[in-house]
C-alpha positions in Angstrom: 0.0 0.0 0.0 1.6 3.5 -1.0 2.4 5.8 1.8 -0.3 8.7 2.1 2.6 11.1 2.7 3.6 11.7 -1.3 0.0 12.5 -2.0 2.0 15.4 -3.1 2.0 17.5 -6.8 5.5 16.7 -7.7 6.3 20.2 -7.9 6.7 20.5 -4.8 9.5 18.4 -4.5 11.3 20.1 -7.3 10.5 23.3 -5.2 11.7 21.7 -2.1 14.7 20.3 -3.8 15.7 24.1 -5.4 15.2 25.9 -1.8 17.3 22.9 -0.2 20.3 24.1 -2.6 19.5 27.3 -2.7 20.1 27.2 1.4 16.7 28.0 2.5 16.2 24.7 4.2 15.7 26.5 6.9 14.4 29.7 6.5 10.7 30.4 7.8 7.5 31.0 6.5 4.2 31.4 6.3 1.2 30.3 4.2 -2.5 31.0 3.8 -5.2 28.9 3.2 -8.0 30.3 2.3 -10.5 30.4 -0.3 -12.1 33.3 -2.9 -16.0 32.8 -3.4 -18.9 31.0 -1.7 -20.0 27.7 -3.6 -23.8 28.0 -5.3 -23.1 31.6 -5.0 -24.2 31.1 -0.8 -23.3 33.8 2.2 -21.1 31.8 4.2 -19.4 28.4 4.3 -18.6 26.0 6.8 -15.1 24.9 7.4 -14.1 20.8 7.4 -11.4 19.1 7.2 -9.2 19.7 10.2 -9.2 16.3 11.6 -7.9 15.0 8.3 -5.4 17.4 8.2 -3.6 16.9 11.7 -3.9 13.1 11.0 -1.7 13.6 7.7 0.9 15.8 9.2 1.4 14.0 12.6 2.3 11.1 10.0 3.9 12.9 7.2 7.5 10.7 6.8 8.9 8.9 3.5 9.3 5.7 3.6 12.9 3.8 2.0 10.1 2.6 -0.9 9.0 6.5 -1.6 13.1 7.2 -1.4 13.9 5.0 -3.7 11.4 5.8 -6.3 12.5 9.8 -5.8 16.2 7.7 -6.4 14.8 6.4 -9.9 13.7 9.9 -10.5 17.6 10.6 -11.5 16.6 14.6 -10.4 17.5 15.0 -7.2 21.1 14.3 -4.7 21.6 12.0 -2.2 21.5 15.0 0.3 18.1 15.9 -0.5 17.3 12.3 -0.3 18.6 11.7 3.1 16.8 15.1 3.9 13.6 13.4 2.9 14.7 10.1 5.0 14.5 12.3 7.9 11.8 14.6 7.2 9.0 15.6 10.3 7.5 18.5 10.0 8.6 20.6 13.2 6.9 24.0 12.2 3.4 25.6 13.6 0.3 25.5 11.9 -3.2 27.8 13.1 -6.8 27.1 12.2 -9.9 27.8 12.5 -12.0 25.4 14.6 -13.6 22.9 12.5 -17.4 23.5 12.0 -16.6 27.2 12.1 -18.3 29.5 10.0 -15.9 31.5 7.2 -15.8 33.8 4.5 -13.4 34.4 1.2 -10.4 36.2 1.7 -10.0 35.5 5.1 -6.9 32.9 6.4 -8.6 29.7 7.6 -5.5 27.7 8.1 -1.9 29.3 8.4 1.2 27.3 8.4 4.9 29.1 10.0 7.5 26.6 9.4 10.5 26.1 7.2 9.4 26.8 3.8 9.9 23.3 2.2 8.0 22.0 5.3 5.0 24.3 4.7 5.1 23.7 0.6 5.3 19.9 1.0 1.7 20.6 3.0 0.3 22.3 0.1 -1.7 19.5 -1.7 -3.0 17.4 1.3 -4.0 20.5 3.0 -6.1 22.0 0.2 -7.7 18.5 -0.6 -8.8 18.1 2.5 -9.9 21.4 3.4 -11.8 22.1 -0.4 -13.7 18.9 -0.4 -14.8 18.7 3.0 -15.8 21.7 3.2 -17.3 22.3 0.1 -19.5 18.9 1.5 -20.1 20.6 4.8 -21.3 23.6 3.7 -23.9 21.8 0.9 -25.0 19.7 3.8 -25.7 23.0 5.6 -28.1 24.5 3.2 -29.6 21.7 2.9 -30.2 21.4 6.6 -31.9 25.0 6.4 -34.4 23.9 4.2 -35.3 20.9 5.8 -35.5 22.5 9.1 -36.2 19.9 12.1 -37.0 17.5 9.6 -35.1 14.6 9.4 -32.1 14.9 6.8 -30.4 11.6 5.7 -27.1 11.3 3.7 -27.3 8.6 1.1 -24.9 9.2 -1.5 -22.2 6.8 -1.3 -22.6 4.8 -4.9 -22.1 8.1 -6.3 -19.4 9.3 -4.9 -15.8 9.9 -5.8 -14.3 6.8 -4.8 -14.4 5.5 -1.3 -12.6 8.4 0.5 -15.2 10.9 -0.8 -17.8 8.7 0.5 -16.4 8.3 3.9 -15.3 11.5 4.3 -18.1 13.3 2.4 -20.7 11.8 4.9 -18.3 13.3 8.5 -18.3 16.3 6.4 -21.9 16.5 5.5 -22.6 15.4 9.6 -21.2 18.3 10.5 -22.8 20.5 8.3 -26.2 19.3 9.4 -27.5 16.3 8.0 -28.6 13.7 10.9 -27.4 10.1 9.6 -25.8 8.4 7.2 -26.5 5.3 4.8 -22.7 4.6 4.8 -21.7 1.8 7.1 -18.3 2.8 7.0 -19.0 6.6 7.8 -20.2 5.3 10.9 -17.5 2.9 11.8 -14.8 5.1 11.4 -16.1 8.9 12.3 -19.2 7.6 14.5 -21.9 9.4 11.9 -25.1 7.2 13.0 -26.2 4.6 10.1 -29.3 4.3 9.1 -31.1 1.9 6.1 -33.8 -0.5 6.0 -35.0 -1.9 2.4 -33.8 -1.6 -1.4 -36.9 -2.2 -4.6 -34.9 -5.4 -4.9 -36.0 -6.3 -1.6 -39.6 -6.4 -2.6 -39.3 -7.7 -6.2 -37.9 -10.8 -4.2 -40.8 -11.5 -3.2 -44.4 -12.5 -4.8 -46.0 -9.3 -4.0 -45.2 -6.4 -1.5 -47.5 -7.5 0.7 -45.1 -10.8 1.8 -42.2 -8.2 1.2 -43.5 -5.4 3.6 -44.5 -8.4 5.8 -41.4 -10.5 6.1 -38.9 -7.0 6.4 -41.5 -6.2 9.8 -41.5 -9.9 10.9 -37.7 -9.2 11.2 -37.6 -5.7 12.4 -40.8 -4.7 14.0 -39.1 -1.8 15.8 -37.5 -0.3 12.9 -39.8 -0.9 9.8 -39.8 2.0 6.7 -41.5 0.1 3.4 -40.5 1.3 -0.3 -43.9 1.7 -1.5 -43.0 2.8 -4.8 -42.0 -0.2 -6.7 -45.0 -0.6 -8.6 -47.7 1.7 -7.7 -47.6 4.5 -4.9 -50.6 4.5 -3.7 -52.6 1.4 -5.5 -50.6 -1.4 -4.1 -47.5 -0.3 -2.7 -49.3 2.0 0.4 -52.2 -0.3 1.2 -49.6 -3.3 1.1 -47.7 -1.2 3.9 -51.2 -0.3 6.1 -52.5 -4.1 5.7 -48.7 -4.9 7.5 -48.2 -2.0 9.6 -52.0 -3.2 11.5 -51.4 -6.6 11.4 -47.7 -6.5 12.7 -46.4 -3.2 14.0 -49.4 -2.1 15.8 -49.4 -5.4 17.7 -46.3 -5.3 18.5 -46.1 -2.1 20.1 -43.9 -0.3 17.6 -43.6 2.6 18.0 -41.7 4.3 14.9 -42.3 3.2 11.6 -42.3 4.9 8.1 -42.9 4.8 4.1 -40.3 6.1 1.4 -41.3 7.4 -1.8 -38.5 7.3 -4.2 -40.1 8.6 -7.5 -43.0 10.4 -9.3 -44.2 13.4 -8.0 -43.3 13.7 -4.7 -45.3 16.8 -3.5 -48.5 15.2 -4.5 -47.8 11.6 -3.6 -46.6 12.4 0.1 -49.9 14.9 0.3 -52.2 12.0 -0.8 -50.2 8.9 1.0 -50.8 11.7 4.6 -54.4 11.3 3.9 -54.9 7.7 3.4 -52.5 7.2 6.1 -54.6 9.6 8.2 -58.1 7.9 7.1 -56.8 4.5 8.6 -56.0 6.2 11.7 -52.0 6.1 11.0 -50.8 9.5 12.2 -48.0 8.2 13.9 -46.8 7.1 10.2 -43.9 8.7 8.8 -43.3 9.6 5.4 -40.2 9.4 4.0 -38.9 10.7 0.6 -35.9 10.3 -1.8 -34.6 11.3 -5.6 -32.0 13.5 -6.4 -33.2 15.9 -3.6 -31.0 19.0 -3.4 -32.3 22.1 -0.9 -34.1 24.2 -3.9 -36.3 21.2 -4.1 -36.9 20.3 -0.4 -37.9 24.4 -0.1 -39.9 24.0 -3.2 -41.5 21.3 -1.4 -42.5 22.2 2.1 -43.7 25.4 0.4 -46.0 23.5 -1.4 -47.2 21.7 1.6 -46.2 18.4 1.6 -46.4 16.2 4.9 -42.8 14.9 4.7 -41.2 13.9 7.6 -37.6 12.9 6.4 -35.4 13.6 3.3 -32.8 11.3 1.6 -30.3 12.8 0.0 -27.5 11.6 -2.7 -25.6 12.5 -5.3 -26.3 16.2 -5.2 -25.0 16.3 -1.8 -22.2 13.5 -1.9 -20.8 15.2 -5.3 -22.1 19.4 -4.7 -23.4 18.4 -8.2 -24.7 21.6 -8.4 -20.9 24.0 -7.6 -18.4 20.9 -7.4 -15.7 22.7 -6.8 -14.8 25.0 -3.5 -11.5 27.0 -4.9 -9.6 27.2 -1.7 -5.9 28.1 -1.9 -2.7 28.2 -0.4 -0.3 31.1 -0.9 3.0 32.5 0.6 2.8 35.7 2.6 5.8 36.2 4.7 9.1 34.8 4.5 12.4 35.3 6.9 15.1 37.3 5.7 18.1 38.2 8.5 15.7 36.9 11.0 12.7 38.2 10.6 9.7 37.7 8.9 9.1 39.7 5.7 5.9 40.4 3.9 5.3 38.9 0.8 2.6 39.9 -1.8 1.2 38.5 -4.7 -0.1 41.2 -7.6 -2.8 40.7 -10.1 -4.8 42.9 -12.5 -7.5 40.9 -11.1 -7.9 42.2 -7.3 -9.6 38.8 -6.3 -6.4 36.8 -7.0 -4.0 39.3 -5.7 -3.0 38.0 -1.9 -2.7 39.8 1.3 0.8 39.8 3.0 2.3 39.3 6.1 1.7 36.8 9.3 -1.4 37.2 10.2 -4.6 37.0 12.5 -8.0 37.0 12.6 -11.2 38.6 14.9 -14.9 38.0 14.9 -16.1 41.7 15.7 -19.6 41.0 17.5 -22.0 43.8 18.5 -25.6 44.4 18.9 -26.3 40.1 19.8 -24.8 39.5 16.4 -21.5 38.7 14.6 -21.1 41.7 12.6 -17.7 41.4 10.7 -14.3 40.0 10.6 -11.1 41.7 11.0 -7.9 40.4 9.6 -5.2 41.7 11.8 -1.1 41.6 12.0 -0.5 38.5 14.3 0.6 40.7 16.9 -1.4 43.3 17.3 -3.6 44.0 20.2 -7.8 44.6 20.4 -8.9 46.9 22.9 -12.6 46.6 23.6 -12.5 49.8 25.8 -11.9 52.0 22.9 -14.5 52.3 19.3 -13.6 50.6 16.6 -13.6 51.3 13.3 -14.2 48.8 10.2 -13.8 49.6 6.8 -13.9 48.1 3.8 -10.6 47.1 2.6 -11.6 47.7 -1.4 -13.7 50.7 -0.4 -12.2 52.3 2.3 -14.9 55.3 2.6 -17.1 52.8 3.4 -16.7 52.4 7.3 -18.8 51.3 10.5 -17.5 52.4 14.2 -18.7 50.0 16.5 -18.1 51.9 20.3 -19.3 48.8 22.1 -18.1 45.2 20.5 -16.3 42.2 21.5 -13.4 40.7 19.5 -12.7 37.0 19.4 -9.9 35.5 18.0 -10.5 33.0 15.3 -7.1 30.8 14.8 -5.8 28.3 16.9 -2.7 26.7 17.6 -3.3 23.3 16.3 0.7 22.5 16.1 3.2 24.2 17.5 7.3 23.3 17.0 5.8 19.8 14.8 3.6 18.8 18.1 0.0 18.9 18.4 -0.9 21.6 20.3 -5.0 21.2 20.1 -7.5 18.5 21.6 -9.3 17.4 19.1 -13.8 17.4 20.0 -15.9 14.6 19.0 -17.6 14.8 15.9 -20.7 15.9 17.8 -19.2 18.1 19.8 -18.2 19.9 16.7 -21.1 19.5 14.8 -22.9 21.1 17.6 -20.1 23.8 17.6 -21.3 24.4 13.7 -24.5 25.1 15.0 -24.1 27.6 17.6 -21.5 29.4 15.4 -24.0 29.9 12.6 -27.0 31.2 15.0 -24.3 34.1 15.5 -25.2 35.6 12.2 -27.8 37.9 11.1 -30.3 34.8 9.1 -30.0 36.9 6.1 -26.5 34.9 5.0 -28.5 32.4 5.2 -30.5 32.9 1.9 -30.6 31.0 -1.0 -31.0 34.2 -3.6 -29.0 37.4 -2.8 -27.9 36.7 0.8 -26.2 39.3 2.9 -23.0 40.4 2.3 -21.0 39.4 5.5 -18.1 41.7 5.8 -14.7 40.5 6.5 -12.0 44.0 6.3 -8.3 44.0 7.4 -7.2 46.3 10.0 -5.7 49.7 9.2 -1.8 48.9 9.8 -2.5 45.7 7.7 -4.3 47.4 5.0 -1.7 50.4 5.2 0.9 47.6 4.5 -0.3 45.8 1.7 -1.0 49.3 0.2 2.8 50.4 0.6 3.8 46.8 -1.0 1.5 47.2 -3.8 2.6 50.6 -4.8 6.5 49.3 -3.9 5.8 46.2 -6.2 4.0 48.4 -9.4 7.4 51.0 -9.0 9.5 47.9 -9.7 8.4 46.6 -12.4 7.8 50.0 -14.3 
């Protein structure tokens, strides 16, 4: 089995090799992650990945196999090599807490470390981060339309291979959905499982009747029917009422369901409520499925219909509808005669040009609300006792002074000198976390169409800074 550690581009070994020679082995510096718009064009995203990403740097070594393939390479010296034979990374690295809540332009993850340390992070870290959260944050929406409904991942054929599967379902746990259909997703993060029958299930037997009737003989406590393999609501619901009063009832059950997995679903769960109602079946869930994504679910409680719990697939296990989140990782400081230098990237588009230096980040809450965030120099100070003022950093008229706020800091230490530095929370405890964070926002982000622009400025010695470097770097290359 290959090592995890070279899922590496291999540009970053030729980069590591050429700073190795070049005698920077050991210089320091620092890199942002972060990312540049909202997926499905959204007003805010939730942030995944973390765990994934201290489990692949507390392990990041080469084996004497990955050596001696970078050997048959015939690019790089037996120095490097033995470099490579030793490598742990020993540098620090700051994050967000997973489950937080984050906007573009702002640094989610910063790594300080020697700079071939910090490059050979580059690939894993943006992986990790862009899929999980891109998963995390479609699982979000999605929980907002269903509300306290009962939202069910159950996208695992269609994902990307196994790892998106596993990982797609802890990331779409997070964001909001309540269970998983993926065994494994539950074995190895603790997402709860949940499944009961497939249509080939009842087209093994004669008729749904002796289907519905054998699956409750076996599971009276935990009994949903597919009703839809033939007829809705001609055989397939009165095949489930004939079982659900001749077994469930009589065996005291006291949660039970139907799915409907086709047709239209609005007007099939609206007339299934009613015959279920007429036979005096209220406590009779209704369950629904079929390329669900959270414009439909809306669309759907709009309308009215009784549903009680949503499955949901591909367009949550792939973000079929924005299947890429964008995030990057960029260099913004590195150490020259022992300290660390600013470092800017320019652009004649201002979304791809970077903001420099090492950095930090506050959540600037007044008024019951989280109302912006700052990004800061990493040392510099926030006194609540004095106003602030915000402004915006492309815009600069365009300011707020908040005289009462409270500013809390938004990066962690999660390694410091190569060790952990961070205790990891459960998966519910950060799911829960997730929750909590976003009921700090005006509800406006949350919208679907046009949601509220969420501010996120830099401070003014920051913003004064990458000014000076940007007028600094144009005067160069005149």
């Amino acid at each position: 089995m290959l090592n995890e550690s070279i899922l590496i581009d291999f540009y970053e070994f030729t980069m590591a090799y050429g700073y190795f020679k070049q005698g920077f082995k050991n210089k320091i510096a620092t890199f942002d992650l972060f990312f540049r718009s909202f997926p499905d064009k959204g007003g805010y995203a939730i942030f995944a990945g973390l765990e994934s990403i201290i489990n692949y740097v507390e392990n990041l070594t080469f084996s004497r196999e990955d050596i001696d393939y970078f050997r048959e390479k015939k690019i790089f010296d037996e120095e490097f090599l033995d470099y490579l034979n030793n490598f742990r990374f020993s540098g620090d690295i700051y994050a967000m807490k997973e489950g937080s809540v984050i906007f573009p332009n702002e640094p989610i993850i910063i790594v300080k470390a020697p700079i071939i340390e910090a490059q050979l992070l580059e690939t894993f870290i943006l992986q990790a981060f862009n899929h999980q959260s891109l998963i995390a944050t479609k699982s979000s929406r999605l929980k907002e339309s269903a509300g306290s409904k009962l939202l069910i991942e159950m996208g695992a054929r269609r994902a990307h291979g196994s790892t998106s599967a596993n990982l797609g379902a802890r990331a779409a746990y997070i964001g909001g959905v309540d269970a998983t259909s993926n065994t494994m997703a539950d074995r190895l993060y603790h997402v709860p499982a949940m499944g009961t029958m497939a249509h080939s299930w009842v087209q093994s037997f004669n008729s749904e009747y002796e289907a519905f009737k054998a699956y409750a003989t076996e599971f009276p406590h935990n009994s949903t029917f597919l009703i839809d393999t033939y007829d809705t609501l001609k055989s397939g619901l009165p095949a489930a009422i004939k079982v659900i009063k001749e077994i469930l009832i009589p065996a005291d059950a006291q949660s039970f369901a139907v799915r409907i997995d086709s047709g239209d679903l609005a007007y099939l769960s609206r007339e299934t409520r009613k015959i279920l109602d007429n036979h005096g079946l209220q406590a009779c869930k209704i369950v629904v499925s079929n390329a669900l994504d959270e414009y439909l679910i809306q669309n759907l409680l709009n309308q009215g219909a009784p549903i009680d719990a949503f499955g949901v697939g591909e367009r949550l296990i792939t973000a079929k509808s924005d299947p890429v989140f964008g995030g990057v990782y960029k260099l913004t400081s590195l150490e020259n005669e022992g300290k660390l230098e600013p470092k800017l990237k320019l652009s004649e588009n201002p979304n791809k040009m970077t903001t420099p230096g090492f950095k930090n980040i506050f959540r600037i809450y007044s008024e019951g609300y989280a109302q912006a965030d700052l990004i800061t120099l990493h040392d510099e100070i926030m006194d609540p006792t004095q106003p602030l003022t915000i402004f915006d950093p492309i815009q600069p008229w365009l300011q707020k002074t908040f005289e009462s706020f409270e500013a809390k800091p938004q990066l962690h230490p999660i390694f410091k000198n190569g060790n952990k530095a961070y205790k990891s929370p459960s998966i519910d405890a950060i799911k829960s976390f997730k929750n909590n964070s976003l009921n700090e926002f005006w509800p406006e982000i949350k919208r679907f169409y046009f949601p509220h622009q969420y501010h996120v400025d830099l401070s003014k010695s920051l913003w004064e800074l990458k000014q000076t470097m940007i007028t600094k770097a144009k005067n160069l290359n005149r």
